[in-house]
BAKOLPA-562775 format. One record per atom (N, C-alpha, C): residue number from 1; atom name; z, x, y. Coordinates in steps of 0.2 Angstrom, whole numbers. Example, Ala and Ser with C-alpha at 12.3 -4.5 7.8 and 13.67 -1.06 7.14 Angstrom:
PT    n  atom      w      u      v
PT    1     N     39     66    -28
PT    1    CA     39     62    -22
PT    1     C     39     66    -16
PT    2     N     35     64    -11
PT    2    CA     36     68     -5
PT    2     C     39     64      0
This chain:
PT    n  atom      w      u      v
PT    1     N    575    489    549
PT    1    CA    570    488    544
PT    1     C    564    485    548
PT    2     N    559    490    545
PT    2    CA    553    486    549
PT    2     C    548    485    545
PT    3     N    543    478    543
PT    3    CA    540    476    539
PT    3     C    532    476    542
PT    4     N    528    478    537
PT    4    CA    520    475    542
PT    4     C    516    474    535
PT    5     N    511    469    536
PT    5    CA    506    466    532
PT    5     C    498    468    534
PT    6     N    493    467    528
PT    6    CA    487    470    532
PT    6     C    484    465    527
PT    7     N    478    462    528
PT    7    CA    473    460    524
PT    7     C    468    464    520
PT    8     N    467    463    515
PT    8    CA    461    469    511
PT    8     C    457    463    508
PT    9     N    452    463    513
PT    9    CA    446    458    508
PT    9     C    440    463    505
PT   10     N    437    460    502
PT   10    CA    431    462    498
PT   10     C    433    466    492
PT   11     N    438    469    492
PT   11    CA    443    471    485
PT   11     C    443    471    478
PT   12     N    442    472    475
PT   12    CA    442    467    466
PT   12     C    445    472    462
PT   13     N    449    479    465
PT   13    CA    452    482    460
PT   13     C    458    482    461
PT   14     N    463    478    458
PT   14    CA    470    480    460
PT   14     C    474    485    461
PT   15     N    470    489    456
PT   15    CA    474    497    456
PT   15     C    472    499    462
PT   16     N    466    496    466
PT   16    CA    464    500    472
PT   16     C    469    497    478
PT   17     N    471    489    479
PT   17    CA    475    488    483
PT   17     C    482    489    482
PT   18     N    485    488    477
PT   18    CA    490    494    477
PT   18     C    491    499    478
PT   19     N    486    503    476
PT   19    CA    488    513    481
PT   19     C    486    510    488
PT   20     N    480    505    491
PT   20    CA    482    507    498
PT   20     C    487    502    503
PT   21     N    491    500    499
PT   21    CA    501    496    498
PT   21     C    504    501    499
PT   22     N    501    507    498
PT   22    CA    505    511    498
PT   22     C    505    517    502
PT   23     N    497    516    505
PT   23    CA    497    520    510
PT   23     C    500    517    515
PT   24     N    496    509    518
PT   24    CA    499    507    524
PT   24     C    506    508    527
PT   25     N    511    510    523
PT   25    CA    517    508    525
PT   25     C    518    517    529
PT   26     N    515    521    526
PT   26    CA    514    528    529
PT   26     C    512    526    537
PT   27     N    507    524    537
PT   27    CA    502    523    543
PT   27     C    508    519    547
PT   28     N    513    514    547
PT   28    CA    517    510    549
PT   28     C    521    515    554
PT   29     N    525    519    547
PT   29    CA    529    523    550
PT   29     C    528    530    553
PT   30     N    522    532    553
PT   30    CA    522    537    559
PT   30     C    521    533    564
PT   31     N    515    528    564
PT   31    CA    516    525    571
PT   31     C    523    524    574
PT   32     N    527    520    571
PT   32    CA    534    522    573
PT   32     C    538    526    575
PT   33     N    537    531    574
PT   33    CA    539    537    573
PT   33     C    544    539    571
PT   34     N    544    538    562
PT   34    CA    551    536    558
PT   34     C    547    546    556
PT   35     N    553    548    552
PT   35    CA    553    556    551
PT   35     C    555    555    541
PT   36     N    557    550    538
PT   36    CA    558    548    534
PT   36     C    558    543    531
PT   37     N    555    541    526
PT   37    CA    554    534    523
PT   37     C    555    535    515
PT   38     N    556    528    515
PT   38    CA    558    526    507
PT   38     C    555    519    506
PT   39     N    547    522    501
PT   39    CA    545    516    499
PT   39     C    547    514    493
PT   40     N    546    506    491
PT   40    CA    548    503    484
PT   40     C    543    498    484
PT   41     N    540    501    478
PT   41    CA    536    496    475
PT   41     C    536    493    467
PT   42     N    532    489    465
PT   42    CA    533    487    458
PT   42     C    525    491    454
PT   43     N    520    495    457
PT   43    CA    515    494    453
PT   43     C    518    503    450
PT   44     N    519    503    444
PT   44    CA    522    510    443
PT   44     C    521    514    441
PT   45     N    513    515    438
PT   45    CA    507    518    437
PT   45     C    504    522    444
PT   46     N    504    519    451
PT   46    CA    503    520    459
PT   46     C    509    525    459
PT   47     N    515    522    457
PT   47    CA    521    525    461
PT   47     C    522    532    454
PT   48     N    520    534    451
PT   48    CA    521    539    444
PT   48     C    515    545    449
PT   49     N    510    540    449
PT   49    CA    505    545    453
PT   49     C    504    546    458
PT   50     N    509    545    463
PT   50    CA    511    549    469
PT   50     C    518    554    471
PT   51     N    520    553    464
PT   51    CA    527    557    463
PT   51     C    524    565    462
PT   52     N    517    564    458
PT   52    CA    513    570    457
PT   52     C    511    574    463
PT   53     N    513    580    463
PT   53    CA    508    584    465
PT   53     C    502    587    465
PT   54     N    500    586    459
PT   54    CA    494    588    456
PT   54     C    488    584    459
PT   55     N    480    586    457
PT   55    CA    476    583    460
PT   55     C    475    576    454
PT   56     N    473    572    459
PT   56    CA    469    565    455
PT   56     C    463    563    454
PT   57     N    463    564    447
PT   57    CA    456    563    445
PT   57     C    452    555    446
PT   58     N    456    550    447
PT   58    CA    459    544    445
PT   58     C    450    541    449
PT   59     N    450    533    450
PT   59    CA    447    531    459
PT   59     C    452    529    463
PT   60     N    458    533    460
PT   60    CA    464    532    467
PT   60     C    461    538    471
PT   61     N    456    542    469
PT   61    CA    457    548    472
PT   61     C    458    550    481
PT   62     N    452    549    483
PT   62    CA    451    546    491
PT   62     C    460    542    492
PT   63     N    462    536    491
PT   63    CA    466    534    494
PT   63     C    475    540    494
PT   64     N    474    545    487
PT   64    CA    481    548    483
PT   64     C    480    553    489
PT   65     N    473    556    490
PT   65    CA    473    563    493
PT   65     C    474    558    501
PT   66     N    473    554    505
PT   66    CA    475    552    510
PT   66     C    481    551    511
PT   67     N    486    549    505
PT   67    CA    493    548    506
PT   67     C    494    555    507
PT   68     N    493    561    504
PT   68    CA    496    566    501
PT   68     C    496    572    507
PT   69     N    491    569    512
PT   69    CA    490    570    520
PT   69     C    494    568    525
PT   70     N    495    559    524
PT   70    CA    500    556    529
PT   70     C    506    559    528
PT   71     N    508    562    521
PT   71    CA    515    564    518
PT   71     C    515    569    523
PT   72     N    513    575    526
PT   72    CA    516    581    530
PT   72     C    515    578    537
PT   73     N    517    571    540
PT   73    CA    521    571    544
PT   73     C    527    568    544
PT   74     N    531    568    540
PT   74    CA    538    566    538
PT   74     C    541    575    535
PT   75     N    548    571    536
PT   75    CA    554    579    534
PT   75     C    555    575    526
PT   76     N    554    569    525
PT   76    CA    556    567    519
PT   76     C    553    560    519
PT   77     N    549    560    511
PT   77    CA    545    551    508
PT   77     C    546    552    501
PT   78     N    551    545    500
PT   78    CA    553    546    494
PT   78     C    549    537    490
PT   79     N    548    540    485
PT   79    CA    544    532    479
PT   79     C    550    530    474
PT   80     N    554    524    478
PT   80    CA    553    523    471
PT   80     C    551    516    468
PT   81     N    549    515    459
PT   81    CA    547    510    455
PT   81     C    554    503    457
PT   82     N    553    499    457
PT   82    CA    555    494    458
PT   82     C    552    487    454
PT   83     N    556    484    450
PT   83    CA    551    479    445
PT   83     C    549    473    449
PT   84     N    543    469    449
PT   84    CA    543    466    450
PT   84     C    547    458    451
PT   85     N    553    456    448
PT   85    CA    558    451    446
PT   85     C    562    455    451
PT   86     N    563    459    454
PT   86    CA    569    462    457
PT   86     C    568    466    464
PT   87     N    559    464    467
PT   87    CA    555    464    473
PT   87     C    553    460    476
PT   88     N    555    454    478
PT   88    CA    557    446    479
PT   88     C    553    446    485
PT   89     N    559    452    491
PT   89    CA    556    451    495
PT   89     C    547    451    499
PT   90     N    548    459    495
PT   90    CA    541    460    495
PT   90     C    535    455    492
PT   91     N    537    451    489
PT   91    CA    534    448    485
PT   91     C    532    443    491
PT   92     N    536    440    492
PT   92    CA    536    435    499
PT   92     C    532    437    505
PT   93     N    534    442    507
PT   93    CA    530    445    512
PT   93     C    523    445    512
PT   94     N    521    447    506
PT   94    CA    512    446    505
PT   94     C    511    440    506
PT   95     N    514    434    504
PT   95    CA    513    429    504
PT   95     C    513    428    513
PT   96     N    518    429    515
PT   96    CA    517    428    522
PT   96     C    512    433    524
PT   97     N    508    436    524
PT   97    CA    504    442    526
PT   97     C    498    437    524
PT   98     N    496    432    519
PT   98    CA    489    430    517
PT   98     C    488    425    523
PT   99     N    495    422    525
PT   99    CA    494    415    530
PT   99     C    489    416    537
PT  100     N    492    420    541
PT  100    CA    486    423    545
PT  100     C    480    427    545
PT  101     N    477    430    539
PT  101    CA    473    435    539
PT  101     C    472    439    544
PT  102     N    479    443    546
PT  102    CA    476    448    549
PT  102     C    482    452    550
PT  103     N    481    457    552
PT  103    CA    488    461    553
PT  103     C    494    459    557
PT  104     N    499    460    552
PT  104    CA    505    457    555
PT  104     C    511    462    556
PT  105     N    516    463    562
PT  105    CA    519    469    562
PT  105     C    528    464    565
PT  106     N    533    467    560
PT  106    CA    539    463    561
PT  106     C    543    470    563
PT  107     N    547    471    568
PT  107    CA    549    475    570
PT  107     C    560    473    571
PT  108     N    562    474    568
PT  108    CA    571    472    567
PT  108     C    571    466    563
PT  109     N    567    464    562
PT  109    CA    568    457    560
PT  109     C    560    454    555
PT  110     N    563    453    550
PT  110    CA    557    451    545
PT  110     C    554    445    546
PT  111     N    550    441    542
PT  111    CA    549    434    545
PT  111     C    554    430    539
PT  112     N    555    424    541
PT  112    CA    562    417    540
PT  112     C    560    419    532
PT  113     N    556    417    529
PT  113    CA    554    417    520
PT  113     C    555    423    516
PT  114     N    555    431    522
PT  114    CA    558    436    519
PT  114     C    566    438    520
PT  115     N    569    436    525
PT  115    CA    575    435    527
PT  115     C    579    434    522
PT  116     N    576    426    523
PT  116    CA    582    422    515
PT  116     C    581    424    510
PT  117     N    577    425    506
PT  117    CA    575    430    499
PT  117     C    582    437    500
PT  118     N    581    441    507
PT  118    CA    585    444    505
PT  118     C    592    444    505
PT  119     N    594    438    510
PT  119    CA    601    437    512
PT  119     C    603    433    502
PT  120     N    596    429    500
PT  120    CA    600    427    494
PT  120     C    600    431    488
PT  121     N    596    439    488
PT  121    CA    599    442    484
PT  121     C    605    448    485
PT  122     N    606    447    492
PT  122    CA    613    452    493
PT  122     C    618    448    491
PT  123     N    617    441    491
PT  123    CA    625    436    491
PT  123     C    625    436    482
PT  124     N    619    437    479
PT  124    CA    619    436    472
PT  124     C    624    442    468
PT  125     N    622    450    474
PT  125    CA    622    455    469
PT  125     C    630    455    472
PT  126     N    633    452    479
PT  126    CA    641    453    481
PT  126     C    645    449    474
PT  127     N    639    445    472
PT  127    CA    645    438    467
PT  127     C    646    441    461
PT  128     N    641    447    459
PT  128    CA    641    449    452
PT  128     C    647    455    453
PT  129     N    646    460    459
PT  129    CA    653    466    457
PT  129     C    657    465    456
């Protein structure tokens, strides 16, 4: 698993920093040179309109037709919606991503506050089966 954070200042549209939440992790993983990815996020309006292959009339547009570009260098990227109450991690993450202001890149290993988040929702989800 590999985790990365970027700053987005001067921003005031959410729907705009969530589609490009949704680029970045594209741009992560071809750097890396992953052939397949699986993004999960909570904003499910971003994630409904990138399942689309149609065009977007939205002012996602610029950021939807940039995904939809990054998209043919993978064999396979898949979305899916994930509730917020149930994206802990990622939740955290940002949180560690605002401490430095500037681009952060975890490569086998997440930082300590995402770690635990997810070590205590595997132990929660072993106690319920």
């Amino acid at each position: 698993m590999e985790a990365c954070t970027y700053p987005y200042k001067g921003v005031v549209d959410a729907f705009v920093v969530e589609a490009k939440a949704c680029e970045r992790p594209l741009l992560f993983a071809i750097d890396m040179g992953f052939r397949s990815i699986l993004l999960e996020g909570d904003p499910l309006s971003i994630i409904k309109k990138l399942k689309l292959d149609g065009e977007d009339g939205s002012i996602l547009r610029p950021i939807s037709q940039s995904i939809q570009l990054l998209r043919s260098h993978f064999v396979e990227v898949t979305y899916y919606f994930v509730p917020r109450e149930a994206n802990k991690a990622t939740y955290n993450l940002a949180l560690e991503g605002r401490r430095p202001q500037t681009s952060c890149f975890w490569v086998d290993k997440a930082p300590d506050l995402v770690e635990n988040v997810v070590d205590e929702d595997w132990t929660a989800w072993l106690q319920h089966r």
